[in-house]
C-alpha positions in Angstrom: 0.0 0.0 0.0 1.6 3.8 -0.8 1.6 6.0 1.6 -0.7 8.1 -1.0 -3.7 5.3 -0.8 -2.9 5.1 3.1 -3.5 8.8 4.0 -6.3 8.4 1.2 -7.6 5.6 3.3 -7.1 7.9 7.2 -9.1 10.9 5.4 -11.9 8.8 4.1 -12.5 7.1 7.6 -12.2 10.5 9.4 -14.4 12.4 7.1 -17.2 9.6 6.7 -16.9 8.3 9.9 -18.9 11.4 11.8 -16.2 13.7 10.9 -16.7 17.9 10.9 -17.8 18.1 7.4 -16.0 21.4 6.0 -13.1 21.7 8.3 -12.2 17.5 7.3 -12.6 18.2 3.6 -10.4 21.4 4.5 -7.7 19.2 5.8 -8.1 16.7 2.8 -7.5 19.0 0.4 -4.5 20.4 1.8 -3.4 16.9 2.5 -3.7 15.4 -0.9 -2.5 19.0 -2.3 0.8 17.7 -0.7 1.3 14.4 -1.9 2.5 15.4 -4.9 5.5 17.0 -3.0 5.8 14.2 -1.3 5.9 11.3 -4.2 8.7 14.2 -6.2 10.5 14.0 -2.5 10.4 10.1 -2.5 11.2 9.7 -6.3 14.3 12.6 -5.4 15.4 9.9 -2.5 15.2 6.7 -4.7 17.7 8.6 -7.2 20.2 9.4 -4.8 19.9 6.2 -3.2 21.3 4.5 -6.5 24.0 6.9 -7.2 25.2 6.0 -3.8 24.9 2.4 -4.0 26.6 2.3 -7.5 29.8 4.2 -5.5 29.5 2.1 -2.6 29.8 -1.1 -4.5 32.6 0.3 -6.8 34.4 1.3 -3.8 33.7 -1.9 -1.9 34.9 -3.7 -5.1 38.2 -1.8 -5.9 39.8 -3.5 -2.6 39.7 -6.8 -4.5 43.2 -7.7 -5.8 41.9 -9.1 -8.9 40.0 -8.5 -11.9 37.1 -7.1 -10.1 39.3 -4.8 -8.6 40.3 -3.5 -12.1 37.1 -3.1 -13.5 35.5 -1.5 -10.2 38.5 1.0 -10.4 38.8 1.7 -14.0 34.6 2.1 -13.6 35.9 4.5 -11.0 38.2 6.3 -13.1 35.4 6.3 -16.3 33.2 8.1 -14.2 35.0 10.7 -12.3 32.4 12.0 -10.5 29.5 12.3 -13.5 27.2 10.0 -11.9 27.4 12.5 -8.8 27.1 15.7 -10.3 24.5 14.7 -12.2 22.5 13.3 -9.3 23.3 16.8 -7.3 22.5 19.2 -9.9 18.9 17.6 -10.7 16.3 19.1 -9.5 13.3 17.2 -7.5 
């Protein structure tokens, strides 16, 4: 279940459920008004979180004193830094 459908769910049973008419479909709409933000903020996270993972693993990978080692530092070197910059200058 997203955490969309979940607040979806909270609001409906508030509001139906002998809830102040106006002032709950007040808070609804600023509520789901916000989501939006919220998915952009989770979507912003998920991105990051890959960037980082990728340099974690070619980091964790360029301690190996074998072929591994080689690729995961000459993936390194390929790079310098794109994936990074990239991720930091997007905009959620």
């Amino acid at each position: 279940m997203t955490m969309r459908s979940k607040i979806e769910d909270i609001i409906w049973d508030k509001c139906h459920d002998g809830g102040n008419g106006r002032s709950c479909s007040l808070a609804a709409a600023a509520i789901m008004a916000a989501l939006p933000d919220y998915d952009a903020q989770q979507a912003r996270i998920a991105e990051l979180e890959e960037v980082l993972t990728w340099y974690g693993e070619q980091t964790r990978l360029c301690r190996l004193v074998h072929s591994g080692g080689n690729d995961a530092r000459h993936n390194l070197a390929d790079d310098g830094g794109k994936r990074s910059r990239a991720a930091l200058k997007a905009k959620p």
